[in-house]
C-alpha positions in Angstrom: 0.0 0.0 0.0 2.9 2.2 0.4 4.4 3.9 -2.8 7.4 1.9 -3.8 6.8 -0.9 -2.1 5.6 -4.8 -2.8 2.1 -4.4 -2.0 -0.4 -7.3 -2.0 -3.4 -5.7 -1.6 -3.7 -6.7 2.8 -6.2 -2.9 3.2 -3.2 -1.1 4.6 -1.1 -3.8 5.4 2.2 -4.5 2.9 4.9 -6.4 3.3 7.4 -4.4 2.4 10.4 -6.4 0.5 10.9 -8.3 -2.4 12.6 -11.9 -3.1 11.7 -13.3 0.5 8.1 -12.3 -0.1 7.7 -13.9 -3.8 9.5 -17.0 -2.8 6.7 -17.0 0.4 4.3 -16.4 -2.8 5.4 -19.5 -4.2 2.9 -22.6 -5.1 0.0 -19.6 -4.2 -1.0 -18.6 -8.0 -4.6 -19.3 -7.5 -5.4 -17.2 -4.4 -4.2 -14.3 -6.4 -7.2 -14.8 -8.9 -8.3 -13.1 -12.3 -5.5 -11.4 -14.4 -6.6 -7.7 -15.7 -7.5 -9.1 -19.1 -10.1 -11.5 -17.7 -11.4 -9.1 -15.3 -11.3 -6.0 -18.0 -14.8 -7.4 -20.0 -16.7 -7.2 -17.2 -15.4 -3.6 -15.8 -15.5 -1.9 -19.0 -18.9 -1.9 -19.3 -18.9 0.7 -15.8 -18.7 4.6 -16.5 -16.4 4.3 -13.2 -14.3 2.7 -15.5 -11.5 4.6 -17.4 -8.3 3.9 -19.0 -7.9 0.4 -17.4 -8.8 1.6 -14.0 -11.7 2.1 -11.6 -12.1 5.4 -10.2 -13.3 7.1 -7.0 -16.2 9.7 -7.0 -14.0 12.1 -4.8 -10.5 12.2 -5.7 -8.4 10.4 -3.3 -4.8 11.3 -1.6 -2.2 9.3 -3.3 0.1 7.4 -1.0 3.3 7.6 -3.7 4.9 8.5 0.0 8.6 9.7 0.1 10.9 7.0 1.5 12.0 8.9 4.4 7.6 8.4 5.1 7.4 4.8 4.0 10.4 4.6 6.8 8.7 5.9 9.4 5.7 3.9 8.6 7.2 1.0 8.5 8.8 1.5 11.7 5.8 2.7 13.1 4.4 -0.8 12.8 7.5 -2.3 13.9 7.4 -0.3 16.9 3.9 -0.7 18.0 3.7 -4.2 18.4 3.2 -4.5 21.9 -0.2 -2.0 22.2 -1.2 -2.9 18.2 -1.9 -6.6 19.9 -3.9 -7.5 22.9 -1.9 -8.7 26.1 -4.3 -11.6 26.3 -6.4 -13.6 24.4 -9.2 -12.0 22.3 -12.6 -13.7 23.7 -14.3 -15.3 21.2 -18.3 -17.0 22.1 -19.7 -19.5 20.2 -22.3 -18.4 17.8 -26.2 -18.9 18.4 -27.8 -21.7 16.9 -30.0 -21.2 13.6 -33.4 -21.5 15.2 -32.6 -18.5 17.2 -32.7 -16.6 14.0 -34.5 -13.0 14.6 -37.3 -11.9 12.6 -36.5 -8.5 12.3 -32.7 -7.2 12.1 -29.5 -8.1 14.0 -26.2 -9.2 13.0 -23.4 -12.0 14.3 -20.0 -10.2 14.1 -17.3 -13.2 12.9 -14.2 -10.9 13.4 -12.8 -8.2 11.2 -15.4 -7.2 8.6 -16.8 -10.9 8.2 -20.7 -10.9 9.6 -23.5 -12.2 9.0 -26.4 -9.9 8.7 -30.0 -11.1 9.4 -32.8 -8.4 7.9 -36.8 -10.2 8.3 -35.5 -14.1 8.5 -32.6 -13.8 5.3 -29.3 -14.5 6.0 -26.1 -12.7 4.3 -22.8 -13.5 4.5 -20.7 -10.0 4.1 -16.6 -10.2 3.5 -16.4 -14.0 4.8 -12.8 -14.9 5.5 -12.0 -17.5 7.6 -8.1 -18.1 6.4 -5.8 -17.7 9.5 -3.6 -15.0 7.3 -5.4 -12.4 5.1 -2.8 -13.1 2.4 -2.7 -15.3 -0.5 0.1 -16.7 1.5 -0.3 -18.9 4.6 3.4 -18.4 5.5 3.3 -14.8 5.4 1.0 -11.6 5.7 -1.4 -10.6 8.9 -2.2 -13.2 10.8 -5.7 -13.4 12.8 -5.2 -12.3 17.1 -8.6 -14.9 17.5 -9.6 -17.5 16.5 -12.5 -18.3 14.0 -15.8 -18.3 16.1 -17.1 -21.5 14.4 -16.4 -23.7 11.5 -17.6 -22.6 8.2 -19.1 -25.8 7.8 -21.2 -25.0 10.2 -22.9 -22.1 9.2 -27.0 -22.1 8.6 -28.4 -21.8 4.9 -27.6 -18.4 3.6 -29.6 -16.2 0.8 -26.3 -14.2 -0.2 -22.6 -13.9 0.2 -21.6 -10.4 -0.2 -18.3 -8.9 -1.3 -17.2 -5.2 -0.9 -13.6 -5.5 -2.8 -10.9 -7.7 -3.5 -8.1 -7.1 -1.0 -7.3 -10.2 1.0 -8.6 -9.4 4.0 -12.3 -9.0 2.8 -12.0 -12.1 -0.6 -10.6 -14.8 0.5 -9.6 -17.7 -1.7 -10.1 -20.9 0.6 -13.1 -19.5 2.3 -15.1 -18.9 -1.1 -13.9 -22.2 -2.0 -15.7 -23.9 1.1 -19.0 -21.6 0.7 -19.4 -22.5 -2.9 -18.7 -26.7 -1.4 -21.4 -26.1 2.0 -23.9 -23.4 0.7 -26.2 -23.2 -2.1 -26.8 -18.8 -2.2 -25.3 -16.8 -4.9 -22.0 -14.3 -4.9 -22.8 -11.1 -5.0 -20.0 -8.8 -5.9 -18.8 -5.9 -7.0 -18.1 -5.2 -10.7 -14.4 -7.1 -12.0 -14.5 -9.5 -8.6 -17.0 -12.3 -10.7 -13.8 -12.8 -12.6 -11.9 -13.7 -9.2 -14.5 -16.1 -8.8 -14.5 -17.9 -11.8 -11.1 -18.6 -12.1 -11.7 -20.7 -8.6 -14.0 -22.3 -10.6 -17.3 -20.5 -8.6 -20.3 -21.8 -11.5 -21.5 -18.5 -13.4 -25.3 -19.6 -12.3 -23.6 -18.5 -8.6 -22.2 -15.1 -9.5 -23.9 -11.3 -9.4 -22.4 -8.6 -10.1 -22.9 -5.3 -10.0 -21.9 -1.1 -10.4 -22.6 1.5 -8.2 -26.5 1.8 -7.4 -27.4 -1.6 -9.9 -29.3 -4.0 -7.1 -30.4 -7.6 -6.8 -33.3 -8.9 -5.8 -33.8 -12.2 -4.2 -37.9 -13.2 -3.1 -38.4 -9.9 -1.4 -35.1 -9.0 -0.2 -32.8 -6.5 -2.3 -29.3 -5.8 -2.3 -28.3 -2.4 -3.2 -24.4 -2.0 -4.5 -23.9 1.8 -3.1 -20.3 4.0 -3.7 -17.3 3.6 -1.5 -14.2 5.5 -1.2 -11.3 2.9 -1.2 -9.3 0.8 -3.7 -8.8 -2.6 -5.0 -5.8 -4.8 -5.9 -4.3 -8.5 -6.0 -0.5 -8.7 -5.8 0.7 -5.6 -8.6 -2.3 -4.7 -10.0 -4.7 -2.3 -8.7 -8.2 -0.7 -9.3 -9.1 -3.4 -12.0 -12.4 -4.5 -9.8 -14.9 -2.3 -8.0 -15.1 -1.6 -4.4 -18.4 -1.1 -2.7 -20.5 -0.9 0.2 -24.1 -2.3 0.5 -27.9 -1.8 1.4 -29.3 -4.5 2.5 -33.0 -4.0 2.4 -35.8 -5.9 3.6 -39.4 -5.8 3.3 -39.8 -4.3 6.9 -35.9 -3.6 8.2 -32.9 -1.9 6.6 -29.0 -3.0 7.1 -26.6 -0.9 5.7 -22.6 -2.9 4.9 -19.8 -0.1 4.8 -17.4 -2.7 4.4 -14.2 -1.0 3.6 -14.3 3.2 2.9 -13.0 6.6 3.8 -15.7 9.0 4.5 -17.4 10.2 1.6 -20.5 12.3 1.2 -21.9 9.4 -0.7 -23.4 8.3 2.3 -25.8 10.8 2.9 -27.2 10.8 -1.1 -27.4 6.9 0.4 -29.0 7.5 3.3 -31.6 9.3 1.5 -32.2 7.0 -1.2 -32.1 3.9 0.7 -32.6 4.5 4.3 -33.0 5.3 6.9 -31.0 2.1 7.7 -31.9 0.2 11.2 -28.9 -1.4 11.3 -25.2 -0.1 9.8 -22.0 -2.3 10.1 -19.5 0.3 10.0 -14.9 0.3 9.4 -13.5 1.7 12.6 -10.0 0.4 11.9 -6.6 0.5 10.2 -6.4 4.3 10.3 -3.6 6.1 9.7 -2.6 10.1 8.5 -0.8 8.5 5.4 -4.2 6.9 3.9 -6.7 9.9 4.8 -9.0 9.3 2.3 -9.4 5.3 2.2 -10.0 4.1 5.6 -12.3 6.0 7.8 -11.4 6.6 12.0 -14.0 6.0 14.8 -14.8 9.7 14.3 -15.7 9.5 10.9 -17.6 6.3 11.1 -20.2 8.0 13.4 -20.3 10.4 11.1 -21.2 8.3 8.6 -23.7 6.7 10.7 -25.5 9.5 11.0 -25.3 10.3 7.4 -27.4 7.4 6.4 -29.6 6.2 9.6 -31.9 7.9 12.1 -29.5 8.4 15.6 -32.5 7.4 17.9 -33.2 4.4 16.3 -30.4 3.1 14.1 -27.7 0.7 15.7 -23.9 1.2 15.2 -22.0 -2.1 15.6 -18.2 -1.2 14.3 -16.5 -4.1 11.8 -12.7 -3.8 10.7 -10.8 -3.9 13.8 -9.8 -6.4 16.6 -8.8 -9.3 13.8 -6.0 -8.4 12.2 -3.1 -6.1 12.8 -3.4 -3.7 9.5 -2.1 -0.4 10.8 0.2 0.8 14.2 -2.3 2.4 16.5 -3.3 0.5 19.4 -5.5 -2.3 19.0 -8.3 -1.5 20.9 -8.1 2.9 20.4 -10.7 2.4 17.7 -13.7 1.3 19.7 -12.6 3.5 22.7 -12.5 6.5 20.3 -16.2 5.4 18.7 -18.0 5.0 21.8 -16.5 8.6 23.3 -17.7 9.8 20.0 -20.9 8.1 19.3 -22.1 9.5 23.1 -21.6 12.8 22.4 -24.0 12.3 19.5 -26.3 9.9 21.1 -25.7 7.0 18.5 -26.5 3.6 20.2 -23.8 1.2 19.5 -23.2 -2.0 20.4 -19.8 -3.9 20.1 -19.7 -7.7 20.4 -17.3 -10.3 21.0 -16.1 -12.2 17.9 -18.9 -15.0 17.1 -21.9 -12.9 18.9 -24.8 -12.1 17.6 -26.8 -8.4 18.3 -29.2 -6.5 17.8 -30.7 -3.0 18.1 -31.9 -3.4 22.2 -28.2 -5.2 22.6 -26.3 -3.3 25.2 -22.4 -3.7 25.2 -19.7 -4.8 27.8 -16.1 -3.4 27.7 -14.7 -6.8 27.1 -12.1 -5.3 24.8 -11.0 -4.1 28.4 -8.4 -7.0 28.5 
């Protein structure tokens, strides 16, 4: 992610050499999925495609950083490792059965930005990764601080799997591989990431995808592919495949997936054209001054909150933190900074251990509070 480095698409995570890291590559060619060409067939056919490259709406800082700056970054995460990971093990609770299924909204939080979102009895899957290393390496590359809250295998019949972008830790190669073995629902991506899929050999039959503000309806539930402000990449290439957030909208409850996204004033033209949203699953993590524009802070995601549901009603439960270690601040700053800001605005928000499930009269216990 840093200018001038290796970067292999982690979110902000790199690793930031060369021959060590391709020989750790090695024997790994099908994690890194569609080539450009393959993907370019699909994409072209978006007017947020140009010259071989999706864009944002709002122009976006570039991180072509200096190398005194990629220096300090990189020690930065070197020198952060003791408060970037918890003292003591993460707790993780097994998740509720199937039959406890609500009827109106709630969501089980997996770790990270993996979650499974529940609006009027359907079930979607959002960003499922269940590899210990967000990497298309298993040698090398972040590694989870918990473990998985239950085995994929285990997981009740879903309606959708949902994608917000390519990077590694939100498509993961092995766990797409066991959804399309153990579940029956289709893939529903962004533009460009079909072709990721169907070079792991994901049926056609099993694969939607969509451009900003194109939707999909399945019986009476519709999924709404809304802007983001990020970026996308496997290995060296970058913004071939479309990054997105989603509404998820039900015929009596709406959920709103920010997946992976700076703060943009996209979410309030969403807010008002698909909410308000009962329910938003918003990043909170991997924030740093060098990437402004791409990842959003605990500040920003209340913001955001606020941007596209009602603050006396809507529930704030905060995705992409406590899983992986992506950027130096502490490891647990991002939810102390969201509920100090989500008070002052009176946003309910509820933060649960890794495998629990929630829902908008859930109240939360500081268990991050190792």
């Amino acid at each position: 992610m840093i200018g001038g480095a290796l970067r292999f698409g982690f979110g902000t995570a790199s690793l930031l050499a060369g021959g060590w890291a391709l020989r750790a590559l090695h024997g790994t060619p099908a994690a890194l999925g569609a080539s450009p060409a393959e993907i370019e067939a699909v994409a072209r056919r978006s007017p947020h495609f140009s010259d071989g490259a999706f864009v944002n709406l709002e122009p976006s800082s570039t991180m072509s950083l200096e190398r005194e700056e990629q220096r300090q970054i990189i020690w930065d995460l070197l020198g952060s490792r003791s408060v970037s990971r918890p003292s003591r093990p993460i707790p993780v609770v097994a998740p509720e059965s199937a039959a406890a299924s609500a009827t109106g909204v709630s969501v089980c939080w997996f770790g990270h930005s993996s979650a499974l979102i529940e609006v009027d009895g359907y079930r979607v899957l959002a960003d499922p990764v269940w590899s210990r290393r967000c990497s298309p390496s298993q040698t090398v590359g972040p590694e989870r601080m918990h473990d998985v809250p239950a085995p994929l295998e285990s997981l009740a019949a879903l309606d959708a799997v949902l994608i917000s972008h390519d990077h590694y830790d939100h498509l993961d190669h092995e766990t797409i591989i066991g959804l399309a073995r153990t579940q029956r629902a289709p893939f529903v991506v962004p533009l460009g990431v079909g072709a990721h899929l169907r070079a792991w050999g994901i049926p056609e039959t099993r694969i939607v995808e969509l451009d900003w503000h194109e939707s999909h309806q399945i019986d009476e539930l519709t999924l709404v592919c809304t802007p983001a402000r990020h970026f996308s990449g496997r290995l060296f290439t970058r913004n071939t495949t479309l990054w997105a957030s989603w509404a998820i909208v039900g015929p009596g409850h709406r959920a709103f997936f920010g997946g992976d996204t700076g703060y943009t004033k996209s979410f309030a033209e969403i807010g008002s054209a698909h909410g308000p949203f009962d329910l938003t699953l918003m990043p909170i993590g991997a924030y740093h001054p060098a990437w402004p524009d791409i990842h959003m802070n605990p500040e920003e995601a209340v913001r955001a909150h606020l941007d596209v549901s009602d603050a006396a009603s809507g529930l704030l439960v905060p995705i992409h933190w406590a899983t992986f270690r992506l950027a130096p601040h502490p490891w647990s700053e991002p939810v102390e900074r969201l509920l100090q800001a989500a008070e002052a605005e009176r946003v309910n928000v509820a933060v649960p251990k890794p495998g629990e499930r929630v829902q908008p009269t859930s109240t939360t216990e500081p268990w991050w509070q190792l």
